[in-house]
ZAMARGU-4260 file (C-alpha; in steps of 0.2 Angstrom, whole numbers, plus 5000, padded with zeros to 4 digits):
<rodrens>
0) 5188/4780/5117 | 5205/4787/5117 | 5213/4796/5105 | 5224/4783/5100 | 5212/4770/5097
5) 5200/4786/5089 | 5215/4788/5077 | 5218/4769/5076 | 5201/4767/5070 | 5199/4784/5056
10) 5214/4776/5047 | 5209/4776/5029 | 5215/4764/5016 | 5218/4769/4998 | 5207/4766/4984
15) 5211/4750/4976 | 5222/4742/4987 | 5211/4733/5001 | 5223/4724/5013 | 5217/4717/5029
20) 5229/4719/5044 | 5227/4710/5060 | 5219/4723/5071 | 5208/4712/5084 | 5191/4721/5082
25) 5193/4732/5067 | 5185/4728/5051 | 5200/4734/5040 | 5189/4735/5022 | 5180/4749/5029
30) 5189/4765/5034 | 5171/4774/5041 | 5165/4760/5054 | 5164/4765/5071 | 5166/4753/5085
35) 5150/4753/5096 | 5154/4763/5111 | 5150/4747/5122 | 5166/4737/5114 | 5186/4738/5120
40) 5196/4748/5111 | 5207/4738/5099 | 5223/4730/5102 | 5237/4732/5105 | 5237/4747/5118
45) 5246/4752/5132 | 5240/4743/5148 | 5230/4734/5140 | 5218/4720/5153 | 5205/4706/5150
50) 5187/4715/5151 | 5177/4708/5160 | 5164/4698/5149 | 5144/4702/5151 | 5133/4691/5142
55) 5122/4704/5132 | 5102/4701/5131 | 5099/4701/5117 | 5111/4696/5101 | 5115/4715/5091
60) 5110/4718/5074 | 5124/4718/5063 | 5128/4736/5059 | 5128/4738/5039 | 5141/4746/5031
65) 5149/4751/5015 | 5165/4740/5010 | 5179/4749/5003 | 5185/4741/4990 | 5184/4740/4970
70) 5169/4734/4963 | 5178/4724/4953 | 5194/4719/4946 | 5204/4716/4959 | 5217/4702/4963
75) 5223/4693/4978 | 5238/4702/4980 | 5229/4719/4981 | 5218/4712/4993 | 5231/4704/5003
80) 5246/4717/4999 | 5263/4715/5005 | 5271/4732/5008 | 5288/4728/5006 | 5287/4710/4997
85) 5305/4703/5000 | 5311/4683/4996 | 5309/4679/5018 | 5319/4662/5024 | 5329/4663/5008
90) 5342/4652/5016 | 5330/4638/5017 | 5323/4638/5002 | 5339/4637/4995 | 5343/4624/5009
95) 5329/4613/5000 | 5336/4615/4983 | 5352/4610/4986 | 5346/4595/4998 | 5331/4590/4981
100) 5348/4591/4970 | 5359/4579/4981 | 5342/4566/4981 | 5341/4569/4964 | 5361/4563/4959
105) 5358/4549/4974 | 5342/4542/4964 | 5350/4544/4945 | 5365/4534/4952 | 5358/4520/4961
110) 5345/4520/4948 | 5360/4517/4933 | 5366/4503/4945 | 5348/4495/4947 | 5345/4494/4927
115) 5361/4488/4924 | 5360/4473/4933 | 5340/4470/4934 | 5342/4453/4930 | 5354/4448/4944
120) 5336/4457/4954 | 5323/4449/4945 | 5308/4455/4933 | 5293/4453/4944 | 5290/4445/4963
125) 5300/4427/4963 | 5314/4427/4952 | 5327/4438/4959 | 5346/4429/4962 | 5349/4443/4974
130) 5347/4436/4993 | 5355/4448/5003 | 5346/4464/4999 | 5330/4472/4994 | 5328/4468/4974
135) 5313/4470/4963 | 5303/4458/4975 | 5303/4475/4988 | 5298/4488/4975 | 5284/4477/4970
140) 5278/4478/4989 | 5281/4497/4990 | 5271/4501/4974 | 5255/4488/4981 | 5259/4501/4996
145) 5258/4516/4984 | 5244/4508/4977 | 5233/4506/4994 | 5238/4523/5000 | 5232/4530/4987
150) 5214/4523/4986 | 5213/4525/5005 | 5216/4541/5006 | 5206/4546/4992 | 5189/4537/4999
155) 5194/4545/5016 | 5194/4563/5008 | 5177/4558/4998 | 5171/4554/5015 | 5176/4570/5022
160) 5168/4578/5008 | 5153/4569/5009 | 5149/4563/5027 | 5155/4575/5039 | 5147/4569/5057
165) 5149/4549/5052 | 5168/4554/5045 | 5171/4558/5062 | 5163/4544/5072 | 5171/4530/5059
170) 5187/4537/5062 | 5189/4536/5079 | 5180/4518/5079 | 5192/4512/5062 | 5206/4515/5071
175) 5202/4506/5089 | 5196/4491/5080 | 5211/4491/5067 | 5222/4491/5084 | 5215/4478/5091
180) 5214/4467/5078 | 5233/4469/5073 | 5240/4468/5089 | 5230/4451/5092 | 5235/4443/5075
185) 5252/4449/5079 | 5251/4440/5096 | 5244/4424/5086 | 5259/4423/5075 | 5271/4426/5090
190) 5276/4444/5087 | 5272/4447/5106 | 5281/4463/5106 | 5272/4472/5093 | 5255/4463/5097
195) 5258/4471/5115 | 5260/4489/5108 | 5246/4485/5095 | 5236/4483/5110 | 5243/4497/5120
200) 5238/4509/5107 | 5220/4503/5103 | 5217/4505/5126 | 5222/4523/5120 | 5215/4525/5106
205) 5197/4521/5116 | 5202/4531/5131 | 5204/4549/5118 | 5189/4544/5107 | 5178/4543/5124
210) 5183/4562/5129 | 5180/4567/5110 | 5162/4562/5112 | 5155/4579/5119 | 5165/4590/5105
215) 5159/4581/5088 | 5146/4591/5085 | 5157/4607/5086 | 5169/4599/5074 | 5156/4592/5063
220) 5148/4609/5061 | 5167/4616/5057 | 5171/4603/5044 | 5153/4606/5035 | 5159/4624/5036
225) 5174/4621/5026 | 5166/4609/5015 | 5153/4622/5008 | 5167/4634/5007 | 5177/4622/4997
230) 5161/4619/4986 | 5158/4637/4982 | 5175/4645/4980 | 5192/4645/4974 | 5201/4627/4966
235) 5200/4618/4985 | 5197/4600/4979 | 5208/4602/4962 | 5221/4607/4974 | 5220/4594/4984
240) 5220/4581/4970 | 5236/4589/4961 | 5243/4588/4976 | 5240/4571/4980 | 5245/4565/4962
245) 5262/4575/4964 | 5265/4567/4983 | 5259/4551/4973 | 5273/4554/4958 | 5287/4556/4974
250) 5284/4543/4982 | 5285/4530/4968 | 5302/4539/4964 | 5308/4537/4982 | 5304/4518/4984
255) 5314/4514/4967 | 5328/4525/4973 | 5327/4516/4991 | 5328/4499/4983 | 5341/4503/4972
260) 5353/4510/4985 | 5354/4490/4991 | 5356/4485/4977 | 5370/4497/4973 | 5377/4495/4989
265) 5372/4481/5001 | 5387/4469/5003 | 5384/4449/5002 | 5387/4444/5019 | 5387/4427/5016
270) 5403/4429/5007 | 5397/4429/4989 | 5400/4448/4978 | 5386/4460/4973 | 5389/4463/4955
275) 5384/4481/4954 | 5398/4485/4966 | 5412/4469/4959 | 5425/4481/4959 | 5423/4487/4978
280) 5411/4500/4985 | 5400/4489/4995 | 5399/4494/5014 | 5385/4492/5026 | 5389/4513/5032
285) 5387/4516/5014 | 5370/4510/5013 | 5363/4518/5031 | 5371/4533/5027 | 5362/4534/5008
290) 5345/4528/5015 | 5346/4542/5028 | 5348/4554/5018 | 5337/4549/5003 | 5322/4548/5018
295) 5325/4565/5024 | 5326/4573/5010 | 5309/4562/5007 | 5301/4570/5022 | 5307/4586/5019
300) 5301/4588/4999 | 5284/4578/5005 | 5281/4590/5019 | 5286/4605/5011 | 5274/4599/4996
305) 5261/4597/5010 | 5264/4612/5016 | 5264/4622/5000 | 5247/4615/4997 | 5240/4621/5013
310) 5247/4640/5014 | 5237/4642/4994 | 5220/4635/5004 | 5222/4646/5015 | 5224/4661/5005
315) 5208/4654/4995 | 5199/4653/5013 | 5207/4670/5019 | 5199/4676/5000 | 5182/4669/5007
320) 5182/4677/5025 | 5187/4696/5023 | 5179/4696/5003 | 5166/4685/4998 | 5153/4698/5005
325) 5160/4712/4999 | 5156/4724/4986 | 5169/4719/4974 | 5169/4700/4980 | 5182/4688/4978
330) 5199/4694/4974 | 5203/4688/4955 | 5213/4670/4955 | 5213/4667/4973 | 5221/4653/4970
335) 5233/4657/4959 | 5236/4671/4968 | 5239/4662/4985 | 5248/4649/4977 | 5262/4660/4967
340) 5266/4668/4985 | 5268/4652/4992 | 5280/4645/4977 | 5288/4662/4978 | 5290/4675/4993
345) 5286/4663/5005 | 5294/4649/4998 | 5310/4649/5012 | 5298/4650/5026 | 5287/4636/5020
350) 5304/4627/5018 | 5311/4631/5038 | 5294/4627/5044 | 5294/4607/5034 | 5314/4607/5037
355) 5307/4606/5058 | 5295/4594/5053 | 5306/4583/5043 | 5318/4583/5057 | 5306/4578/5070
360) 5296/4565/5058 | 5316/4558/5056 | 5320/4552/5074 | 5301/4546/5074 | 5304/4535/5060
365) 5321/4529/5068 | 5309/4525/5083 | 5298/4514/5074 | 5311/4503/5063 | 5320/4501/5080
370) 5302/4495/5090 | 5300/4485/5073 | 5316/4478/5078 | 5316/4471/5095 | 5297/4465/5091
375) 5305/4453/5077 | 5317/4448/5090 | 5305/4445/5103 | 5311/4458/5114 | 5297/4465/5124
380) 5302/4476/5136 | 5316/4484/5124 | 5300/4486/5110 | 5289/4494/5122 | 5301/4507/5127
385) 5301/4511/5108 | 5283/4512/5108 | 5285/4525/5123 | 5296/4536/5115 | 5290/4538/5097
390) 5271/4541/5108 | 5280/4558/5116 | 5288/4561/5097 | 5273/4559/5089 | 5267/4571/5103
395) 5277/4584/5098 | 5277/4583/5082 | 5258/4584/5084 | 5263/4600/5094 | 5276/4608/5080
400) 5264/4604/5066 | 5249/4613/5077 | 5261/4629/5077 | 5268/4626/5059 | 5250/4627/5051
405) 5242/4642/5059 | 5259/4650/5056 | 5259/4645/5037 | 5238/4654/5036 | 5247/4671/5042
410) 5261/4670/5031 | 5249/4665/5016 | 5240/4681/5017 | 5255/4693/5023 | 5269/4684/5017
415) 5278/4687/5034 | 5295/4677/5038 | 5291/4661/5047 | 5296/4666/5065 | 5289/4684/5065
420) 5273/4676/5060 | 5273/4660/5071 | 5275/4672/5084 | 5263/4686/5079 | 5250/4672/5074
425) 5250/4665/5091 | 5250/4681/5101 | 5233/4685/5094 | 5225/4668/5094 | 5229/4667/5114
430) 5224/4685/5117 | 5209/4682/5107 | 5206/4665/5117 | 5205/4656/5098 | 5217/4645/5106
435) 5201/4636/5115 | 5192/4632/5101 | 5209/4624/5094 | 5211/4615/5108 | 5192/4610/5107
440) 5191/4606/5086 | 5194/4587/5085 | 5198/4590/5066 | 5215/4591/5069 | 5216/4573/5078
445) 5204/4566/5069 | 5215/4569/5051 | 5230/4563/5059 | 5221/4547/5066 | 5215/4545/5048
450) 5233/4546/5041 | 5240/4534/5054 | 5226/4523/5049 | 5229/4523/5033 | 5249/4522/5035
455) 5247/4507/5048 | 5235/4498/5032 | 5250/4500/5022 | 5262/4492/5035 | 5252/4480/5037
460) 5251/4475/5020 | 5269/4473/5019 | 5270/4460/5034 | 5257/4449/5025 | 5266/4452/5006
465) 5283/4447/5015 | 5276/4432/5024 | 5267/4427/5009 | 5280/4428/4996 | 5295/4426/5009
470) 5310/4434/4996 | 5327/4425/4999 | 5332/4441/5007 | 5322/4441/5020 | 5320/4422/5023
475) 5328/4428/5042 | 5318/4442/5044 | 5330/4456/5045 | 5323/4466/5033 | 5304/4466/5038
480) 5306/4480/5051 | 5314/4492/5038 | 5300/4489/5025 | 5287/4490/5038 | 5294/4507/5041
485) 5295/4513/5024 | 5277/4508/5018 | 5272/4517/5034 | 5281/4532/5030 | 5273/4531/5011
490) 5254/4529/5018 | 5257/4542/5030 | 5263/4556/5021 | 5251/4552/5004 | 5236/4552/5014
495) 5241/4568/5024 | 5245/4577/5008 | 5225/4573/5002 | 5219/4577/5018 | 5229/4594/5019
500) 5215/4605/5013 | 5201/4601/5025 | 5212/4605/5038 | 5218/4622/5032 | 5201/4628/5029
505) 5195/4628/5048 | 5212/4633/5054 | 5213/4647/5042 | 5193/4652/5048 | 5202/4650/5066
510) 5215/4661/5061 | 5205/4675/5053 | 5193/4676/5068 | 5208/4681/5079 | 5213/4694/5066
515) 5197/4702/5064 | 5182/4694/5073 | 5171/4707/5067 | 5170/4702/5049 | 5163/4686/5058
520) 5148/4694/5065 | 5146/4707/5050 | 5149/4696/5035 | 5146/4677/5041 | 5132/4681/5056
525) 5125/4663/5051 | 5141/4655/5053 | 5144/4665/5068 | 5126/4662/5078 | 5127/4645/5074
530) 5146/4644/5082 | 5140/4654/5096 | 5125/4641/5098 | 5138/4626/5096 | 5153/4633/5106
535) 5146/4648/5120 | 5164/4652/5125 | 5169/4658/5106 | 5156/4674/5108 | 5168/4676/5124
540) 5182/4677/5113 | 5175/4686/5100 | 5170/4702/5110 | 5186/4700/5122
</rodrens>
């Protein structure tokens, strides 16, 4: 070994103040272990090259070893300590706010307009005067949204919880036949264009859940994994719940302050005057500009939400990896811990990482009003293109959010800036070779299958309510895209929010391995064997 990576190795840490460092290969806890002579030296290093992997003949004992840490005592930011902690992204988070305040002055005033002329709107479903723009007939229909969001996702993260093999299978097979049966029974009522597309996803829904089939048991073993860990450790599932009840909370205030912004502002175009605007104010621009703004504000505060859940798993998963087997154990108030940096410190990065999400998840719901759209007018070429388009945004919003979330576990435990530890995070995971077993773990598409599910439920919904109750506003059909939309959005970003922490435990695990895959083998050599069993290729990446 060289002298460098001698001295690399005989770097002691101070009493009390544990602080794992990505190292690739070093177990940082403990300033006397000595790499066996048949491993690399760590990285980085000058030239560094690939070894050549050998299959060894025999698994090695784990080599026991003292941890140094306190025996007890100690709190997640000792174990996780920032050297310099320092507001990172301030400018972001500061973004956020403003943007929360202006949503927040958009909803009050639209609001005041609403209960000023709720009766002009009506009480309940059918006795609204208004028929030109969404009244109190649409906020029923989002809250029935709300409402079936809500129980969805929660029966889907009990199953998660509960049935980790059959989650998987059922999720796959829901979605191809939920496909198919919405795009015939849009066909039967003569929406060709989005019966066509309906279709077109459930061929591709079949086509990807075929190639799955040979990796569910290596994704099945990964979610049991993080379901133990949940069970054992930290505040995981009360997380998830307040979370869920806060996205909940926001999205029952978004769809009043949406409906109240045509009622505010939508002009009478049949010539007659909206008495919340008699004295002038009414425009069309006024409207599409308020509704803009108010839904990306909504995806960025839901996403950042999100977001903020899954960097405080993480920490608790990070807590579990590098400590549970420790002398001193978990770090005191992991959670707490982990999510007083996210809310703090990190809060500007978290907030740039959901501003590039929102943006993204923004033109994809412009795509889907628009394929809404030309469906309703029986355009099918024009509704198919849509389709196309919003497939390669969902694409790469897919591949942003991949990138966002392995980002947000480093800066959960090193409380980096977002772009230092995007990059930092996916130097190791690729140099490591983690970047396989992403590619490989179906968890990740299987959650975002089970959002859309739940999303496209919601939108369904709101197709049938319209056609059943067929509000004077809509007696044309102009408005069913755009509602379609939103109860989509809603479904979508409650049940991701639920979902969020099954996720963040296997990334985090992911993560952790690329940092320091010797705490694997010493600390976790069940979990590892099994993986190695499971997934040959991860001993490649583990001893690279």
């Amino acid at each position: 070994m060289s002298g460098q990576a001698a001295s690399y190795y005989n770097e002691g840490i101070p009493q009390g103040q544990p602080q794992p460092q990505p190292n690739y290969g070093y177990d940082q806890r403990n300033a006397n272990y000595q790499q066996p002579n048949n491993q690399p030296a760590p990285y980085p290093q000058p030239n560094y090259q690939q070894p050549t992997y050998q299959q060894p003949a025999a698994e090695p004992k784990p080599p026991q070893y003292q941890q140094n840490v306190p025996e007890s005592g100690y709190t997640f930011d000792q174990a996780f300590k920032i050297d310099k902690p320092k507001w990172n992204d301030l400018w972001a988070g500061l973004l956020l706010i403003a943007v929360f305040l202006g949503y927040v002055a958009v909803s009050g005033l639209t609001i005041n307009k609403y209960a000023t002329n709720k009766g002009f709107n009506g009480g309940g479903i059918y006795d609204s005067s208004n028929d030109f723009s969404l009244d109190t007939n649409t906020l029923v229909l989002l809250v029935f949204a709300l409402c079936v969001a809500l129980a969805f996702s929660w029966l889907y993260f009990l199953a998660a919880r509960h049935f980790t093999k059959t989650f998987i299978w059922a999720t796959g097979i829901l979605n191809i036949v939920f496909a198919l049966a919405t795009g015939i029974y849009y066909i039967a009522r003569k929406q060709y264009g989005g019966g066509i597309a309906f279709l077109v996803f459930g061929v591709f829904a079949i086509i990807c859940f075929i190639s799955w089939i040979p990796r569910i048991p290596f994704t099945a073993f990964m979610l049991q994994t993080a379901m133990d860990v949940a069970r054992g450790y930290g505040h995981i599932f009360l997380v998830s719940a307040l979370g869920g009840i806060v996205t909940v909370a926001f999205a029952a205030w978004f769809s009043v302050t949406l409906v109240s912004i045509y009622v505010a502002y939508e002009p009478d175009s049949s010539g007659g005057v909206n008495p919340s605007c008699a004295n002038g104010g009414c425009s069309r621009a006024k409207v599409i500009g308020l509704v803009v703004y108010v839904t990306f504000a909504m995806y960025w505060i839901s996403e950042w939400i999100k977001n903020t859940v899954h960097t405080t798993v993480a920490g608790v998963y990070g807590s579990w990896y590098f400590w549970s087997k420790s002398a001193g154990g978990m770090p005191k108030g992991s959670t707490r811990g982990a999510f007083r940096r996210a809310t703090t410190y990190s809060f500007g990065s978290i907030s740039l990482g959901s501003l590039i999400i929102a943006f993204i998840n923004m033109l994809r719901q412009i795509c889907s009003v628009a394929q809404r759209q030309e469906a309703a007018q029986g355009n099918l070429v024009g509704s198919i293109a849509m389709w196309v388009l919003g497939c390669f945004i969902a694409l790469l919003d897919w591949l942003v959010t991949l990138f966002n979330r392995y980002a947000f576990c480093h800066i959960a435990l090193y409380g980096k800036a977002y772009i230092p530890a995007a990059k930092d995070t996916w130097t190791m995971m690729r140099d490591r070779g983690i970047d396989a077993l992403v590619q490989d773990c179906l968890m990740g598409p299987v959650l975002t299958m089970g959002s859309t599910f739940v999303a496209y439920v919601c939108a369904l919904l709101s197709y049938l309510y319209l056609q059943f109750t067929n509000p004077a506003y809509n007696r044309d059909g102009n408005f069913t895209a755009v509602i379609m939309a939103f109860a989509f959005l809603i479904g979508l970003q409650v049940c991701q929010v639920f979902m969020t922490p099954i996720g963040s435990g296997i990334e985090t695990i992911f993560v952790a391995m690329a940092w320091d895959p010797q705490v694997m083998i010493n600390d976790h050599p069940d979990l590892y064997y099994k993986l190695v069993q499971l997934y040959p290729k991860v001993q490649q990446a583990v001893h690279a």
